[in-house]
N, C-alpha and C positions, 0 to 999 in steps of 0.2 A: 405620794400619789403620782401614778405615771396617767399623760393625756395625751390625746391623738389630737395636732392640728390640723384644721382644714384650713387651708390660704386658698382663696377662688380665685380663680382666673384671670381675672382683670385687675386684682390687686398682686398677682404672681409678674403681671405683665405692666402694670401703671402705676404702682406703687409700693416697691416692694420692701420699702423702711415702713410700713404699717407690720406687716411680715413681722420683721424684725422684733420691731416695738412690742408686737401681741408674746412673742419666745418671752422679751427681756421681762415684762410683766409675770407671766406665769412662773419664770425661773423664780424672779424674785419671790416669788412664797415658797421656795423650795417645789416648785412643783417640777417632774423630769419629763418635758416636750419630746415624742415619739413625732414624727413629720414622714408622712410617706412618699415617697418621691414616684411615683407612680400613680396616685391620682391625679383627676382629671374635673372637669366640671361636674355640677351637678344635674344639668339638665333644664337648669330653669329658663335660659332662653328659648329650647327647644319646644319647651313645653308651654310659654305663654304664648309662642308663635304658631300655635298648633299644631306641631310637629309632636302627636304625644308617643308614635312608635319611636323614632330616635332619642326622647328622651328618658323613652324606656330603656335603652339601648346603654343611653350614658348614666341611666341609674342603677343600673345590675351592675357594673365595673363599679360604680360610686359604693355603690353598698359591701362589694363583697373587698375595695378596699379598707373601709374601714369595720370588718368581720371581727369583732373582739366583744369583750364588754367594758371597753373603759370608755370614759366621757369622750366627747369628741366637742374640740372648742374652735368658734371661727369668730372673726371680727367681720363678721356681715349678717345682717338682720334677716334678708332678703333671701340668702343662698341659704340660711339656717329655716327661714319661713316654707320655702319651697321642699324642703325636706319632711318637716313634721305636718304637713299639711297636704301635702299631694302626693308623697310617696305610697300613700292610701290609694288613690283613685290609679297607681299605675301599675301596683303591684300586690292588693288585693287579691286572696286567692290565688297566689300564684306561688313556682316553689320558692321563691323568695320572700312568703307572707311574712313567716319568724322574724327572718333575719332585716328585714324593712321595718317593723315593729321594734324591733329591741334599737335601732339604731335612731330610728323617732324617738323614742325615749330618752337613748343617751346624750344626743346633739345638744348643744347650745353656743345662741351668741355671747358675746365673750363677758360683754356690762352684765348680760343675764347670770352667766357663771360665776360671775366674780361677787355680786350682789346675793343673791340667792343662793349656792349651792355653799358657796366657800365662807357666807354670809360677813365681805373685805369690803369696805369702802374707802380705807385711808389706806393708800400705800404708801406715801410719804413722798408724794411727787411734786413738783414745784412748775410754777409757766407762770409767765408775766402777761397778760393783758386780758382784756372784755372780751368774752367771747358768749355769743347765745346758744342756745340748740336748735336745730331744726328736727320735729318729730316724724320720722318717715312714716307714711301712711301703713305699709306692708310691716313696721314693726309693732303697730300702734294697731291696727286689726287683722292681722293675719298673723301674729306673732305674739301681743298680747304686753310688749315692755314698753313703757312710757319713764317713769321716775327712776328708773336705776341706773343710767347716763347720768343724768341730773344730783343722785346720791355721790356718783364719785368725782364731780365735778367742783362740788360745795368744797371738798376737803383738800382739792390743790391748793396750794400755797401761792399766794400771788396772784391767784386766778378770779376773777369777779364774773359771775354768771346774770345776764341778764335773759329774761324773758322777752321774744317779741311778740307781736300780736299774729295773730294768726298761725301756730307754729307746728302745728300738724295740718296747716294745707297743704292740697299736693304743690310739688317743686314743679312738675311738669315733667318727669323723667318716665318713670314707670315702665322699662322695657322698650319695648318697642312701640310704645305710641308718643316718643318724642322723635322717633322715624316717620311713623304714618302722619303726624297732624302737627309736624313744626313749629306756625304760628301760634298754636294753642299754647304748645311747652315751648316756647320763648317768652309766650306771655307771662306765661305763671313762676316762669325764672324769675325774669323781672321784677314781678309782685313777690316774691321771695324775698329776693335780695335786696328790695327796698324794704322791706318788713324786717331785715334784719338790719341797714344800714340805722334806721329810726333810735333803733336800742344806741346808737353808737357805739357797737361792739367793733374790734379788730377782726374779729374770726364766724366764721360759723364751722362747729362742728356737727356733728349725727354717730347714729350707727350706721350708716348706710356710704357706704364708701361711691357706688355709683351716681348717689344722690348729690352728694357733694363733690365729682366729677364733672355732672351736668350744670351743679350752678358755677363752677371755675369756667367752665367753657365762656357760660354769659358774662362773668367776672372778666377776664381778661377780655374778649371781644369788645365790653363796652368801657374798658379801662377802671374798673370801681373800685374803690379804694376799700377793700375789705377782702379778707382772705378766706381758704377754709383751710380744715384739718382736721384729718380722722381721729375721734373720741382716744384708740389708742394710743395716737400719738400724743396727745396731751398728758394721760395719768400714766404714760412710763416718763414723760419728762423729769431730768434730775435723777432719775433712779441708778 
């Protein structure tokens, strides 16, 4: 099986060993990662920011890069959400209709993919410590995955998963409204990151790599002894 990946922008630009980690992962099932070096975003700041003609703009280049019929896998809940769900309201009707349909269909997040399509929970990965999940909101109702982070998380080696309490409330991130209303998304960091420290986990990971961006921010600022890490960085561990 050959796949197309999508690496978004902020993890091309802020973390690019998730990158990495999502190839070493897929390789390892024999799968043969196609990466196009010509895409670009997919529009979804543009597009939560009201800007829906510019991110029309970046979604005709976004689509007719990935013009094919093979799967398309990304390690973000969010840029994969904004695709199979808005690429409707922007290209409806348009000579793009087909080709925005076939590629909603194809798209997926990576825990999505690897759970459901490949139907892989054990890779045979290994990590040492506590670590909880946080459930991003945008993949939990605009996206639809909850348990299959959680399924491939059980089966690392070494790994103890605890639940915290409240763990699909929002982080406070959400695009641009931890720009417009600060205090609000400092607050709900806060209550995050305390709702995870309670577990006594070492880590918080997600699918949501800018989610877990926004709470390192409040993490180091207020010096907290817990870290995060992106879901792929955990189950390529070892491999």
């Amino acid at each position: 099986m050959t796949i197309d990946l999508f690496i978004p922008c902020f993890i091309d630009q802020f973390s690019p060993e998730t990158a990495i980690n999502t190839v070493k992962i897929l390789e390892k099932l024999n799968i043969k990662v196609n990466y196009n070096i010509e895409r670009t975003c997919c529009g979804q700041l543009a597009f939560n920011s009201g800007f829906w003609d510019d991110a029309k703009k970046i979604g005709e280049k976004f689509i007719k890069n990935f013009s094919n019929n093979r799967y398309v896998v990304s390690p973000s809940a969010s840029c994969v959400a904004m695709v199979k769900n808005y690429y409707t309201e922007l290209f409806h009707n348009t000579a793009l209709h087909n080709e925005s349909k076939q590629l909603q269909a194809n798209i997926y997040e990576l825990t999505d993919f690897l759970v459901n399509v490949l139907d892989v929970v054990d890779l045979g990965a290994s990590f040492n410590g506590i670590v909880t999940y946080h459930d991003p909101c945008i993949a939990t109702k605009e996206y639809g995955i909850k348990n299959e982070a959680r399924e491939l998380l059980k089966q690392v080696k070494g790994l103890e998963l605890r639940e915290m309490k409240e763990s699909n409330s929002c982080c406070g991130f959400e695009n641009v409204f931890s720009l417009k209303y600060e205090p609000i998304s400092v607050a709900l960091a806060e209550q995050k990151v305390q709702n995870a420290i309670d577990t006594g986990a070492n880590y918080i990971t997600s699918t949501e790599p800018l989610h877990l961006m926004h709470l390192n921010s409040y993490i180091k600022k207020h010096n907290t002894n817990i870290k995060t890490i992106n879901i792929a960085d955990i189950i390529s561990s070892g491999l």
